[in-house]
Backbone as JSON, one array per atom type, in Angstrom:
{
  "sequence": "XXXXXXXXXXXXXXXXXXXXXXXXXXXXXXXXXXXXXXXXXXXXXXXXXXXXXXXXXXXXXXXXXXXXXXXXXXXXXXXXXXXXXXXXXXXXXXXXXXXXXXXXXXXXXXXXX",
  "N": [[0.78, -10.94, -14.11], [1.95, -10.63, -10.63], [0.71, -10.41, -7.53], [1.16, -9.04, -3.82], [0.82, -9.29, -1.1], [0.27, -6.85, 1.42], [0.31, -6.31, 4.59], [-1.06, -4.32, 6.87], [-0.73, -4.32, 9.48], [1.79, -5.24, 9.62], [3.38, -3.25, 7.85], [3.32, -1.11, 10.09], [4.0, -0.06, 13.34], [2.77, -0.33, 17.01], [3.32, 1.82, 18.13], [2.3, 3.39, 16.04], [3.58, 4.17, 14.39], [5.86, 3.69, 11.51], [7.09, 0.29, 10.58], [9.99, -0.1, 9.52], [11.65, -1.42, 9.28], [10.51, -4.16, 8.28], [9.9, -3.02, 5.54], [12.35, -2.34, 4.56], [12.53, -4.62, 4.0], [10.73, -5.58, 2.2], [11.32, -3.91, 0.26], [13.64, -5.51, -0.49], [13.23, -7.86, -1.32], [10.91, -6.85, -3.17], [12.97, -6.07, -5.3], [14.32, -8.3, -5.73], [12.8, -9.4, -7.52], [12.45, -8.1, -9.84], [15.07, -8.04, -10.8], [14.78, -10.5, -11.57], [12.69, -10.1, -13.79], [10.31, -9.76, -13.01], [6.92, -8.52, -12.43], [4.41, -7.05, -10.36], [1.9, -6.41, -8.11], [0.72, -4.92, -5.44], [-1.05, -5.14, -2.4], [-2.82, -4.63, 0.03], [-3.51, -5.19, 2.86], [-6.26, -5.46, 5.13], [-7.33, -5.49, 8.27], [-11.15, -5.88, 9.65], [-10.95, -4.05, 11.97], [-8.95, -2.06, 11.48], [-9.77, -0.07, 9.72], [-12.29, 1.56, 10.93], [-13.08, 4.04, 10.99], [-13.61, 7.2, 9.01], [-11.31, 8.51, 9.42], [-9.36, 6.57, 10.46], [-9.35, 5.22, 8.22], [-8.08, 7.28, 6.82], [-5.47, 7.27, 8.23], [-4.92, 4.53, 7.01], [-4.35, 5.03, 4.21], [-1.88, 6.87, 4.21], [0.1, 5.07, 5.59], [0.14, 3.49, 3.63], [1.17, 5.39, 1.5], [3.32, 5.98, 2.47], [4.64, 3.55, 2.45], [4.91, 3.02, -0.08], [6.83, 4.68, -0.83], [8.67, 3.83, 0.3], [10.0, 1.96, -1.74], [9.98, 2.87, -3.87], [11.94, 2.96, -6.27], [11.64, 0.53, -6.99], [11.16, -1.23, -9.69], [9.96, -3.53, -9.98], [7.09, -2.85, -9.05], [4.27, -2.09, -10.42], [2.1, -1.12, -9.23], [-1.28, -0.77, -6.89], [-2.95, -2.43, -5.37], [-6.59, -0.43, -4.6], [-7.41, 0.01, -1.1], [-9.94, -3.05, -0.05], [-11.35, -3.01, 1.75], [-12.46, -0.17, 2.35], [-14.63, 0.0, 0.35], [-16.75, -0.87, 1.29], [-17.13, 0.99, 3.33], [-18.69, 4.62, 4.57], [-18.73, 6.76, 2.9], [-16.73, 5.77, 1.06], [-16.1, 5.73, -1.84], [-15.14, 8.14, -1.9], [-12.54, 7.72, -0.17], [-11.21, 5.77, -1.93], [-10.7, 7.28, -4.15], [-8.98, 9.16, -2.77], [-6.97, 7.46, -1.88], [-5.78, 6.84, -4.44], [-5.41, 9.2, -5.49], [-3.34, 10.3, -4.03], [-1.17, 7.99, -3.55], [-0.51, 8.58, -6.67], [0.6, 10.91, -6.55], [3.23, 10.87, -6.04], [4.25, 8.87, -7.53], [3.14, 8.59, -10.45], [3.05, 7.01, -12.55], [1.37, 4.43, -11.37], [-0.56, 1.94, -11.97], [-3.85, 1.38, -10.65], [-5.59, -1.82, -9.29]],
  "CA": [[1.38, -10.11, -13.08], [1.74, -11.16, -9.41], [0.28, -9.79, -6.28], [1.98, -9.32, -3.16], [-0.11, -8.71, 0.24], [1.13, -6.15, 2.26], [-0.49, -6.36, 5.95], [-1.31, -3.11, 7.47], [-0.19, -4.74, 10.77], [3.05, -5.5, 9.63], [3.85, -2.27, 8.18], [2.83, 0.02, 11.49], [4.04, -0.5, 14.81], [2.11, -0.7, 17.47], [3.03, 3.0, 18.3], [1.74, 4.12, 14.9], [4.92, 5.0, 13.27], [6.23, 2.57, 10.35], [7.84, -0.67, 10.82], [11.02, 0.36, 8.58], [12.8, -2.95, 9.08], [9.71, -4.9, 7.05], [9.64, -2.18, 4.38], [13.28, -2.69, 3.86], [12.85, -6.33, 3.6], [9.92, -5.85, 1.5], [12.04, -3.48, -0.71], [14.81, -6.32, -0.91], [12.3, -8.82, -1.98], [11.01, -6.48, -4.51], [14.33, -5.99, -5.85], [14.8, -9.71, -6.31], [11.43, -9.94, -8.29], [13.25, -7.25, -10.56], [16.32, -8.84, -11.32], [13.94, -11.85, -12.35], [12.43, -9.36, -14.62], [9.06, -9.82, -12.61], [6.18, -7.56, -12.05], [3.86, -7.3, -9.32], [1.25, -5.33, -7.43], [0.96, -4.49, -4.3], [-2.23, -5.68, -2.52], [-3.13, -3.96, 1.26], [-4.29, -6.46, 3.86], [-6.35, -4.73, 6.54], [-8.53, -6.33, 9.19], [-11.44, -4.57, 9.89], [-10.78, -3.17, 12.96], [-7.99, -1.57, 10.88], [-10.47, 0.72, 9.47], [-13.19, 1.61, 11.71], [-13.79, 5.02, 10.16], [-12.48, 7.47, 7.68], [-9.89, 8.67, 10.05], [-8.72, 5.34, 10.16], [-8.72, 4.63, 7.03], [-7.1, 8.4, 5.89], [-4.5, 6.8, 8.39], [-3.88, 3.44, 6.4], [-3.71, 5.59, 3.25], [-0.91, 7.45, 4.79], [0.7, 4.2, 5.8], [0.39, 2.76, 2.33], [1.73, 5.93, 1.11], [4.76, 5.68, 3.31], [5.12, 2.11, 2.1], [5.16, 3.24, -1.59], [7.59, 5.96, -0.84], [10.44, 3.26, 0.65], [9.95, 1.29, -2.54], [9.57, 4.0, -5.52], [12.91, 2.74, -7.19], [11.32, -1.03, -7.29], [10.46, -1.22, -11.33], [8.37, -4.4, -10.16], [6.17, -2.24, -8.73], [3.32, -1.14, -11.23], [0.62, 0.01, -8.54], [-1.51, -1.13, -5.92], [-5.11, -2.18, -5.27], [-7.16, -0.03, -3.56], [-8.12, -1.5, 0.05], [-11.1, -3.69, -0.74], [-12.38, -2.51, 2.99], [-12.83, 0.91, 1.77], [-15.73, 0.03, -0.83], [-17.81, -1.0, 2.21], [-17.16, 2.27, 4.19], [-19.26, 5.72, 4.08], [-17.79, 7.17, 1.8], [-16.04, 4.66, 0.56], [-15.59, 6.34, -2.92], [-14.12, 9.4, -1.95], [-11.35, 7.23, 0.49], [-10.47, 4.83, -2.74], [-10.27, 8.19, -5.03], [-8.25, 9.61, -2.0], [-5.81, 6.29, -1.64], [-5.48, 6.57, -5.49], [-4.84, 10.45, -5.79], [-2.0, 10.33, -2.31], [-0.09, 7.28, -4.09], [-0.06, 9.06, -7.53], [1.25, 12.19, -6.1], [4.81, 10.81, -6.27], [4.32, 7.38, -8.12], [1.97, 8.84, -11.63], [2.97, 5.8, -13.34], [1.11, 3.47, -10.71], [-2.09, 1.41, -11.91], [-4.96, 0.23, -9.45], [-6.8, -2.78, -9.1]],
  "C": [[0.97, -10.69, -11.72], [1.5, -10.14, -8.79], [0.77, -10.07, -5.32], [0.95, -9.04, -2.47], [0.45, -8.29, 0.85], [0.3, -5.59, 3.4], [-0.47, -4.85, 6.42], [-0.56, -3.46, 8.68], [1.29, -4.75, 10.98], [4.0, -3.93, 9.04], [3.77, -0.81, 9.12], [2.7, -1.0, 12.69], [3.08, -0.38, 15.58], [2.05, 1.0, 18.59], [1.86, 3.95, 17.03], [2.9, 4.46, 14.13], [5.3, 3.58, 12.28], [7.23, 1.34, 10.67], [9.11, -0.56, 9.41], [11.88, -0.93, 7.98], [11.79, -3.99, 7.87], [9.88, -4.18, 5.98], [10.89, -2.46, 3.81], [13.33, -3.97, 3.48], [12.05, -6.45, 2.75], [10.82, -5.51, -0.01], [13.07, -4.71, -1.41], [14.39, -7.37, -1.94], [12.12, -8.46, -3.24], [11.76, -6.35, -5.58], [14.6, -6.63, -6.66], [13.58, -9.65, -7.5], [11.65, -8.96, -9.55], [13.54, -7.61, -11.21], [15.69, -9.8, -12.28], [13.42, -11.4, -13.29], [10.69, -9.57, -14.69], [8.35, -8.5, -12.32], [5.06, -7.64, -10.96], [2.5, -6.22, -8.75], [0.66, -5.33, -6.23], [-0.62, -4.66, -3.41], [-2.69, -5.11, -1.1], [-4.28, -4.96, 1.76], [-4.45, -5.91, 4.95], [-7.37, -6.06, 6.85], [-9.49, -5.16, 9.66], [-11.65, -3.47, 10.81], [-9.25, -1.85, 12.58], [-8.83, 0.17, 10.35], [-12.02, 0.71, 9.61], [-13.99, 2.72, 11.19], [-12.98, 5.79, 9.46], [-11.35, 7.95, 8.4], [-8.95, 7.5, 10.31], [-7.89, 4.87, 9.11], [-8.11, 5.87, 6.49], [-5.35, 7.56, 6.71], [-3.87, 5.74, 7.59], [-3.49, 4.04, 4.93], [-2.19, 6.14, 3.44], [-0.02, 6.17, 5.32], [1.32, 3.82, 4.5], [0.84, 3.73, 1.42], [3.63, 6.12, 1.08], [5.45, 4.31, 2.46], [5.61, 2.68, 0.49], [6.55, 3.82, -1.94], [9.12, 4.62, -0.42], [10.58, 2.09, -0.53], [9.43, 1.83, -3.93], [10.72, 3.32, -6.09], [12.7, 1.16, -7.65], [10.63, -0.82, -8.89], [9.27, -2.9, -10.96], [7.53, -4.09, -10.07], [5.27, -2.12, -9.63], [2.04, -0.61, -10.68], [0.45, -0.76, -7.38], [-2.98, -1.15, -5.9], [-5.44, -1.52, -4.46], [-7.72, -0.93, -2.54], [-9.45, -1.52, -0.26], [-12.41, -3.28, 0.7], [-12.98, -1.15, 2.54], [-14.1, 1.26, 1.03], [-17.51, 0.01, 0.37], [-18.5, -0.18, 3.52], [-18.13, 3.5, 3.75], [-18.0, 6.69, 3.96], [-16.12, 6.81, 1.26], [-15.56, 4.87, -0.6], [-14.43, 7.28, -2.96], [-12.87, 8.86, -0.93], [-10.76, 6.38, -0.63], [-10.09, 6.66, -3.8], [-8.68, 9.04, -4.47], [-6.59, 8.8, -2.32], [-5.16, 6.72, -3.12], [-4.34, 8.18, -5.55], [-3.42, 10.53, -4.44], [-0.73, 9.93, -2.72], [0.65, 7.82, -5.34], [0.45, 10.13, -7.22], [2.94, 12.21, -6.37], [4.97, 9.71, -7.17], [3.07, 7.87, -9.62], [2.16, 7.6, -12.73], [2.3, 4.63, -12.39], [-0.17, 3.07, -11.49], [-2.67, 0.84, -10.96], [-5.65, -0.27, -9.83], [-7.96, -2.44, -8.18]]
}
């Protein structure tokens, strides 16, 4: 199974609201990786000024929720790693349990790396 990296930067403008135009292009991509009868998972690329603290990081959850949400009908999809910044945060557990429980909310077939 392949991994895709999906930049925090690239999906959130620079207001805070979602860059829609990448998400659809991501979606399109995924699409193709479909058709091919590929699978994939979804990989969250922060920097760490991305997540400074947990309000931060409840924000990139909420990003990477968003993201999930314009790409639920992608069957390449099968999940998403939790961000790997997260592990190194206080309370760093309860933001990867968070990320996990947010995405499964609408996506219960997702697995995380």
């Amino acid at each position: 199974m392949d991994k895709i990296q999906v930049a925090y930067k690239d999906i959130v403008l620079a207001d805070g609201s979602a860059n829609e135009e990448y998400l659809a292009g991501l979606r399109t991509r995924l699409k193709e990786i479909e058709a091919g009868g590929g699978q994939v998972m979804l990989e969250p690329e922060l920097l760490p000024e991305d997540c400074k603290d947990v309000d931060a990081a409840l924000e990139v959850t909420a990003a990477y929720k968003h993201c999930a949400r314009r790409v639920k009908d992608c069957q390449s999809v099968k999940g998403f790693f939790v961000p790997a910044l997260f592990s190194s945060m206080e309370r760093g557990a309860e933001l990867a349990d968070n990320f996990k429980s947010e995405l499964l909310e609408k996506h219960p077939h997702y697995i995380f790396g």
